[in-house]
C-alpha positions as CSV (number, residue, x, y, z in Angstrom):
1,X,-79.7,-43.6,-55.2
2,X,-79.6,-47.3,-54.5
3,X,-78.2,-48.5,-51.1
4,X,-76.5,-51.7,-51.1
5,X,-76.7,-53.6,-47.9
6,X,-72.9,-54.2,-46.5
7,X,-73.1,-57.9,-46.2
8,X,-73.1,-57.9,-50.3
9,X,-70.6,-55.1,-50.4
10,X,-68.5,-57.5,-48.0
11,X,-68.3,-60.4,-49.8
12,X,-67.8,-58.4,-53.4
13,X,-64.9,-56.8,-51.7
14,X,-63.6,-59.8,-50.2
15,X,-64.0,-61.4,-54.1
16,X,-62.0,-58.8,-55.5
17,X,-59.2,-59.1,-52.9
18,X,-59.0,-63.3,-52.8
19,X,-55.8,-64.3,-54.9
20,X,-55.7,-68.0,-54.6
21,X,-52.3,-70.1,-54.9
22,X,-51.9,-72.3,-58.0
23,X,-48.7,-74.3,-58.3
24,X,-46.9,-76.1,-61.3
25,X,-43.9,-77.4,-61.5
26,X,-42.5,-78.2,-65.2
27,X,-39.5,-77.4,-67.5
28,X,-41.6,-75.1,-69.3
29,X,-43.2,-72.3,-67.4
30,X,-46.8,-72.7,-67.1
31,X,-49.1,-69.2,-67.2
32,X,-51.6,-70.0,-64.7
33,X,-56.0,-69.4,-64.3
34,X,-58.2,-69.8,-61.7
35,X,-61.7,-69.4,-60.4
36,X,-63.3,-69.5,-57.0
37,X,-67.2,-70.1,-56.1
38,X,-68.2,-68.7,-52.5
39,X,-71.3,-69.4,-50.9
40,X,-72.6,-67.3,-47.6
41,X,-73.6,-68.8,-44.5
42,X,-77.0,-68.0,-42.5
43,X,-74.6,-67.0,-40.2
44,X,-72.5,-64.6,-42.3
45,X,-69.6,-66.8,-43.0
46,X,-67.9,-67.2,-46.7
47,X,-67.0,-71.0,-47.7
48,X,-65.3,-72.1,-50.7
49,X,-67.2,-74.7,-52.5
50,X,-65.2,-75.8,-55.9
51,X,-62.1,-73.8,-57.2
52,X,-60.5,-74.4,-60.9
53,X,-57.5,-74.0,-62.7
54,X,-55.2,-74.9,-65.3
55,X,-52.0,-74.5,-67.1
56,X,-51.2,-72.9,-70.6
57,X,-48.5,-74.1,-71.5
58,X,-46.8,-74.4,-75.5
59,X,-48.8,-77.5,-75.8
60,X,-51.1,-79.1,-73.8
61,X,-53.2,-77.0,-71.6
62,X,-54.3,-79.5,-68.7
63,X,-57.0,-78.4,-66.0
64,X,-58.3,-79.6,-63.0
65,X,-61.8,-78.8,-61.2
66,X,-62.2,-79.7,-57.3
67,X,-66.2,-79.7,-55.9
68,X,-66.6,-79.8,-52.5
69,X,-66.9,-77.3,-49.0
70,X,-63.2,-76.9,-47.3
71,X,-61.4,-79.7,-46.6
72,X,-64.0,-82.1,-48.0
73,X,-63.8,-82.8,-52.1
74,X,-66.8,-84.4,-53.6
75,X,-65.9,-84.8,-57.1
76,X,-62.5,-83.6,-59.3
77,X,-62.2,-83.5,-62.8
78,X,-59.1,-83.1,-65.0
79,X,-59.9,-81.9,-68.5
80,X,-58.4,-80.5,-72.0
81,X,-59.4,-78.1,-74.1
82,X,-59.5,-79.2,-77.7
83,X,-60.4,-77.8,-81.2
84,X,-60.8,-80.4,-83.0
85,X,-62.5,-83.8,-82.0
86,X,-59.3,-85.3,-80.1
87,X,-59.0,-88.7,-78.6
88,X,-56.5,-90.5,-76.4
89,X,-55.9,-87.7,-73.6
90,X,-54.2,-89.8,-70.1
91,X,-54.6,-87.8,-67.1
92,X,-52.9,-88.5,-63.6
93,X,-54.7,-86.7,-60.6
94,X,-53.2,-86.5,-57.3
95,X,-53.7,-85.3,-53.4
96,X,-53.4,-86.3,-50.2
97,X,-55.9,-87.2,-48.0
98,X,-56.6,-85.8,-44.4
99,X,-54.9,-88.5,-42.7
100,X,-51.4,-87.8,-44.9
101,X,-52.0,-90.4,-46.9
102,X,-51.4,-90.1,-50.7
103,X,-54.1,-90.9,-53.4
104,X,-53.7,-91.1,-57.4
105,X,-56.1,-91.6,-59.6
106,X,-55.4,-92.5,-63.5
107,X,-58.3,-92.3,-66.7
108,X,-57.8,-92.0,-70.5
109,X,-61.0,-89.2,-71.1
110,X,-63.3,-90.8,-74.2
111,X,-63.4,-89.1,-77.7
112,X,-65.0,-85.3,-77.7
113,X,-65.1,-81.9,-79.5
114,X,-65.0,-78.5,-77.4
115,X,-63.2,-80.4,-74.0
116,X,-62.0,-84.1,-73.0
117,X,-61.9,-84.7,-69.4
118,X,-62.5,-87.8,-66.7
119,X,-64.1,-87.6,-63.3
120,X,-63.4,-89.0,-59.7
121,X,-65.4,-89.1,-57.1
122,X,-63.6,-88.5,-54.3
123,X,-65.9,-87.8,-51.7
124,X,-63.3,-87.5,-48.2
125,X,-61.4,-85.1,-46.6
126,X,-58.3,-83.8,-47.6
127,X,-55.1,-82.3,-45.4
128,X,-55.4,-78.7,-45.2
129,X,-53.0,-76.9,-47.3
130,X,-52.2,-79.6,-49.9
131,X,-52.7,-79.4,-53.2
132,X,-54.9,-81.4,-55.8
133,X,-53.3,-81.5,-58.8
134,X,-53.9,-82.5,-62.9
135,X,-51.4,-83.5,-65.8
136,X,-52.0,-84.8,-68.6
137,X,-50.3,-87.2,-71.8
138,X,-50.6,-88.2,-75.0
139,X,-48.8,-90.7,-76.7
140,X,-45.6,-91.4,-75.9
141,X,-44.8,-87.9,-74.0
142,X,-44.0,-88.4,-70.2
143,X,-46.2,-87.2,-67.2
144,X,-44.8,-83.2,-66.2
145,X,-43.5,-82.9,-69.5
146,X,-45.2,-80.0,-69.9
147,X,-46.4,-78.7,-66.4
148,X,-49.3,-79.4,-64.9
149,X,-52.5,-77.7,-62.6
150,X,-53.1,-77.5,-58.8
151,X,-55.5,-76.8,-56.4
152,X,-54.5,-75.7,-52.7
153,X,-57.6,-76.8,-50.1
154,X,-58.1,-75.2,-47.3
155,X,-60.1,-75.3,-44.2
């Protein structure tokens, strides 16, 4: 019988007990998804580096990716999943920095099959416990028509 050391039993255990907070806020209730990464420390402590989720809506699933180590956020994308080969997708992304101070960031994604998305680089800090957040638009709808996804950060 194999013995597994107890720092990988920890962190599995701490995997499988982790429920992260996702928020959305739309007339329509959004079913929420979300993934975690984890890296471990040399000395034995767990950081988050990029978490993920989105909303599934009737229409209009919109995600949102954050990369980045605790309160610091490299690089967040907001994408769609599409069938067909879609075009036109606006997205709104929004935080709040460290200091309180409140950023947005608006992109139409280009022309793809499988997923449309756009990218910021963000690369700062952001206030503990707020939330990066995704929507998304096409056409003439309005922005939260249809929910949108979040991201909590956390130290």
């Amino acid at each position: 019988m194999r013995k597994i050391p107890l720092a990988v039993l920890s962190v599995l255990v701490v995997m499988l007990s982790w429920t992260a907070t996702t928020a959305t806020a739309a007339p329509i209730p959004a079913e929420t998804s979300q993934g975690q990464a984890f890296v471990l420390t040399p000395d034995g402590e767990m950081k988050v580096m990029d978490a993920s989720s989105c909303n599934y809506p009737q229409w209009g699933t919109v995600c949102v990716n954050v990369n980045g180590s605790g309160l610091f956020v490299s690089r967040i994308t907001g994408s769609h999943p599409v069938a067909p080969y879609e075009c036109g997708r606006a997205f709104h992304l929004w935080g709040y920095y460290e200091n309180g101070e409140q950023w947005h960031r608006n992109a139409t994604a280009d022309c793809g099959y499988v997923r449309v998305w756009v990218d910021f680089d963000m690369n700062a800090n952001m206030r503990d416990g707020s939330q990066i957040c995704a929507d998304m638009r096409e056409g003439a709808s309005q922005w939260h028509e249809n929910g949108f996804a979040c991201i909590t950060v956390h130290r």
